[in-house]
C-alpha positions in Angstrom: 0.0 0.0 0.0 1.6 3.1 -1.2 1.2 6.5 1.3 -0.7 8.7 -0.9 -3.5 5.2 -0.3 -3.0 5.0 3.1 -2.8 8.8 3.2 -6.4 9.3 1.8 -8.0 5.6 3.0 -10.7 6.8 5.7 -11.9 3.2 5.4 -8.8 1.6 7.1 -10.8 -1.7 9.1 -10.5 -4.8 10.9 -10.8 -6.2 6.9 -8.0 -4.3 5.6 -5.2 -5.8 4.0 -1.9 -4.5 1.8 -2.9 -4.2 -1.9 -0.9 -6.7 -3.9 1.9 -4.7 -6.0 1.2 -4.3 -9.6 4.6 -4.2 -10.6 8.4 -4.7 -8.9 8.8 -1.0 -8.9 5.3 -0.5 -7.3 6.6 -2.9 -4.8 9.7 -1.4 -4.4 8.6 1.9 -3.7 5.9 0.3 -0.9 9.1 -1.2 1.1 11.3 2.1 0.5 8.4 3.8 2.1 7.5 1.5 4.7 11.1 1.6 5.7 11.3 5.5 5.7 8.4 5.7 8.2 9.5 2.6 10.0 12.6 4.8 11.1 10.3 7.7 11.6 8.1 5.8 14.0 11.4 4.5 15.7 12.1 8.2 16.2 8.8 9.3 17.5 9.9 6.9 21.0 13.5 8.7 20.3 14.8 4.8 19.9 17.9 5.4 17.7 18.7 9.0 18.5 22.4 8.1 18.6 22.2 5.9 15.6 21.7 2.8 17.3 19.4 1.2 15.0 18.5 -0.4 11.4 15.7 -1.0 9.2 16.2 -3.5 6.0 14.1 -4.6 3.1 15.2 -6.5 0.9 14.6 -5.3 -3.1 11.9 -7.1 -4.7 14.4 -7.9 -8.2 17.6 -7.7 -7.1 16.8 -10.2 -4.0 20.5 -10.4 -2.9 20.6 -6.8 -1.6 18.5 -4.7 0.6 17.5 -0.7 1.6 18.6 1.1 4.3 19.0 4.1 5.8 22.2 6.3 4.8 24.0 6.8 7.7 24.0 10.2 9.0 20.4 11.0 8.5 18.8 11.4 11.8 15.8 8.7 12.3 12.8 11.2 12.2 13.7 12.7 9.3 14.2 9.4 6.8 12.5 9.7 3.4 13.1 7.6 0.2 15.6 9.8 -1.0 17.7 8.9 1.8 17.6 5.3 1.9 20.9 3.1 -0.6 20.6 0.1 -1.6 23.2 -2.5 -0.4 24.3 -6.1 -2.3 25.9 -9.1 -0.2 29.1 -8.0 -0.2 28.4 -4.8 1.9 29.0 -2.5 -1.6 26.6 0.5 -2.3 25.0 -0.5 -5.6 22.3 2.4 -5.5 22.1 6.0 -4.2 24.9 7.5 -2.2 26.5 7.3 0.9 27.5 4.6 3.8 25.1 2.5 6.0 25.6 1.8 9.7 28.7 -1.5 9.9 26.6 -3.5 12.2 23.8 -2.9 10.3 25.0 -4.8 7.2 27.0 -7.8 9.6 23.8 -8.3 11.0 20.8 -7.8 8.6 23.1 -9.4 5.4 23.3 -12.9 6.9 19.5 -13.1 8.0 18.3 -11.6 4.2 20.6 -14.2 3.0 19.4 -17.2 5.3 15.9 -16.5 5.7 14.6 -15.5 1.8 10.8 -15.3 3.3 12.2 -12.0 4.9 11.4 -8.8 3.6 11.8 -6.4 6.4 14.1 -6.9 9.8 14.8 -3.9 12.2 17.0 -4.1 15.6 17.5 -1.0 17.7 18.2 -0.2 21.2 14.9 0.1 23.2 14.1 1.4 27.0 13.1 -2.5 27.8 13.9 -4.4 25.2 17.9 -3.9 25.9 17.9 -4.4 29.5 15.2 -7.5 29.2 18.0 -8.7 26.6 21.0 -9.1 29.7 18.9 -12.1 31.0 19.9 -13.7 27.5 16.4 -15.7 27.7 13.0 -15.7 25.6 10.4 -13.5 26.1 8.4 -15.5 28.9 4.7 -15.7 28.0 3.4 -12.8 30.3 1.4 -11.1 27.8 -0.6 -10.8 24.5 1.9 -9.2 23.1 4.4 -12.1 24.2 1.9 -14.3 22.1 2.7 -13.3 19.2 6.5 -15.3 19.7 5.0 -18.1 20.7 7.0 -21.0 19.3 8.9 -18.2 17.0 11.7 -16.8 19.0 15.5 -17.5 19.3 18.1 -16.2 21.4 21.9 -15.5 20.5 23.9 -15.5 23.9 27.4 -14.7 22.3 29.0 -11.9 23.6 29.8 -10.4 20.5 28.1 -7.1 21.5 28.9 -4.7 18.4 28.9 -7.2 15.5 31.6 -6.3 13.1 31.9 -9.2 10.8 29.3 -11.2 8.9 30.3 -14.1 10.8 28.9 -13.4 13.9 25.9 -12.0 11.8 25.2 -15.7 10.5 25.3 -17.1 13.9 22.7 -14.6 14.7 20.6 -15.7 11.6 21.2 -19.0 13.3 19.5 -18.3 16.6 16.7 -16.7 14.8 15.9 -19.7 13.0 12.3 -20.2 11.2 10.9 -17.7 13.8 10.3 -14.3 14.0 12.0 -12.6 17.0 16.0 -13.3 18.0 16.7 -11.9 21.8 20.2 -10.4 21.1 21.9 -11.2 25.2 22.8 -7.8 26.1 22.0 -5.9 22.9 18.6 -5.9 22.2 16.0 -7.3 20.3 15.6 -8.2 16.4 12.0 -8.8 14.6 11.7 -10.0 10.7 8.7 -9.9 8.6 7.5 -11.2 5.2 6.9 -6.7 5.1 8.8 -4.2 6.7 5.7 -2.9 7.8 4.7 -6.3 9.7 8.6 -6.6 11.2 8.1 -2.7 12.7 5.2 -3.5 13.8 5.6 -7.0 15.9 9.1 -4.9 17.2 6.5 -3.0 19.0 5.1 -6.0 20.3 8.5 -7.2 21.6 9.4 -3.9 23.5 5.9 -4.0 24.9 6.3 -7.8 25.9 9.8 -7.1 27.4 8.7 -4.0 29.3 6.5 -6.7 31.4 8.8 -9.3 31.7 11.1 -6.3 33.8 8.4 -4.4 35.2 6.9 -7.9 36.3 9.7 -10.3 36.5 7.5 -12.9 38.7 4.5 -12.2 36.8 2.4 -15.1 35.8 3.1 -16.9 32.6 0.4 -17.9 30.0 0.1 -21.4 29.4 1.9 -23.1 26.7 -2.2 -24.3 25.4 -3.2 -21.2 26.4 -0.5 -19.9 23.9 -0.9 -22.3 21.6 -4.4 -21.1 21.4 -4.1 -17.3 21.5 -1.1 -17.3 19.0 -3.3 -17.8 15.7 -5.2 -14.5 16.6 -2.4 -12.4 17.3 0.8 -13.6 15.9 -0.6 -13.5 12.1 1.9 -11.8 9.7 -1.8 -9.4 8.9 -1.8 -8.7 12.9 1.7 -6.9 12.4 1.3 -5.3 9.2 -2.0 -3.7 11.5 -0.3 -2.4 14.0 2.3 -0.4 11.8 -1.1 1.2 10.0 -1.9 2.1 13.5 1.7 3.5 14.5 1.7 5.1 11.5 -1.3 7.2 12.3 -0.8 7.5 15.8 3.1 8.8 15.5 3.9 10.0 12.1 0.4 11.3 11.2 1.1 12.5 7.4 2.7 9.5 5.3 4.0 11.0 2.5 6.3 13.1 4.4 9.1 10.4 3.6 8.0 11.4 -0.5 
């Protein structure tokens, strides 16, 4: 769904859905802009106001490379202009400038691993950092937690600014099939078959992790319970929701990243 829809859509419902691209530079644009205000949103919480943080979506033709954000360009003020696109190797192959090192040992190995992602983002939250120095799962405290039932990994090395795609690809490891990796003592990293459902399930995570440490003996929901629950809110859809909503709620006009 491009922003000047989803900037005049008054009928935005429990039925809505993204509008299937009519070409690969419809699509193209849809994940340049969805990445744009994914960075905007991140800004809105001032998550990644020193640069800690990356959004990546991988191009819909040339599937070995990805957008990103040129580093330099503070978070709240990303627009499609801003964003390069990078290939495997780390080179800029499209627009100009550098992206954030980390960013590319990180992101590269999981695009490359996992070719059902289109969108992954990591950054440095209020709770999801801290939650991350237990170097454990999410525990089932919440709805939100739901939504990684089953579909969470956990990388416990130490390797606490990756610098080489090697640690990356053990990180792609830990992630697995699923849709959340706990990064021990760095943070927390969503994927989604969109960039807009990986922003929005990094909500989720934050929110989830801001119980587990509010509420560390909170009680957990039961793995049937889970089991049950996850269907309804763990649904690539339920993600892709939730970044219409933060989209709305803290960027208000969407074709300010035009």
């Amino acid at each position: 769904m491009s922003t000047d829809k989803l900037a005049s859509d008054t009928s935005f419902s429990l039925s809505s859905a993204p509008e299937s691209a009519t070409s690969s530079e419809a699509e193209r644009l849809v994940r340049k802009q969805e990445t744009a205000l994914g960075y905007r949103i991140m800004a809105s919480w001032g998550w990644g106001a020193d640069g800690s943080g990356h959004i990546t979506a991988r191009d819909p033709e040339r599937t070995d490379a990805f957008w990103s954000l040129r580093y330099g360009v503070p978070f709240g003020e990303a627009r499609v202009e801003d964003l390069v696109l990078v290939n495997h190797c780390g080179d800029v192959i499209e627009g100009s400038g550098e992206i954030n090192p980390a960013g590319f040992c990180i992101h590269a190995p999981i695009h490359s691993t996992r070719l059902d992602v289109v969108g992954a983002i990591h950054t440095h939250t209020p709770y999801g950092t801290p939650f991350s120095a237990l170097a454990a799962p999410l525990p089932m405290s919440s709805q939100e937690a739901v939504a990684f039932y089953g579909r969470q990994g956990v990388f416990t090395g130490e390797e606490v600014n990756v610098t080489d795609l090697a640690t990356g690809q053990r990180i792609a490891d830990a992630l697995g099939t699923g849709r959340l990796v706990v990064l021990a003592n760095h943070g927390l990293l969503t994927v989604g078959t969109s960039v807009a459902s990986a922003v929005g399930f990094y909500l989720n995570a934050e929110r989830a992790a801001e119980v587990a440490v509010k509420v560390p003996d909170g009680r957990v929901i039961s793995p049937a319970a889970a089991a049950q629950t996850h269907p309804s809110v763990g649904d690539e859809l339920n993600g892709w929701h939730i970044f219409q909503w933060l989209v709305r709620s803290r960027v208000g006009d969407p074709t300010v990243v035009n």
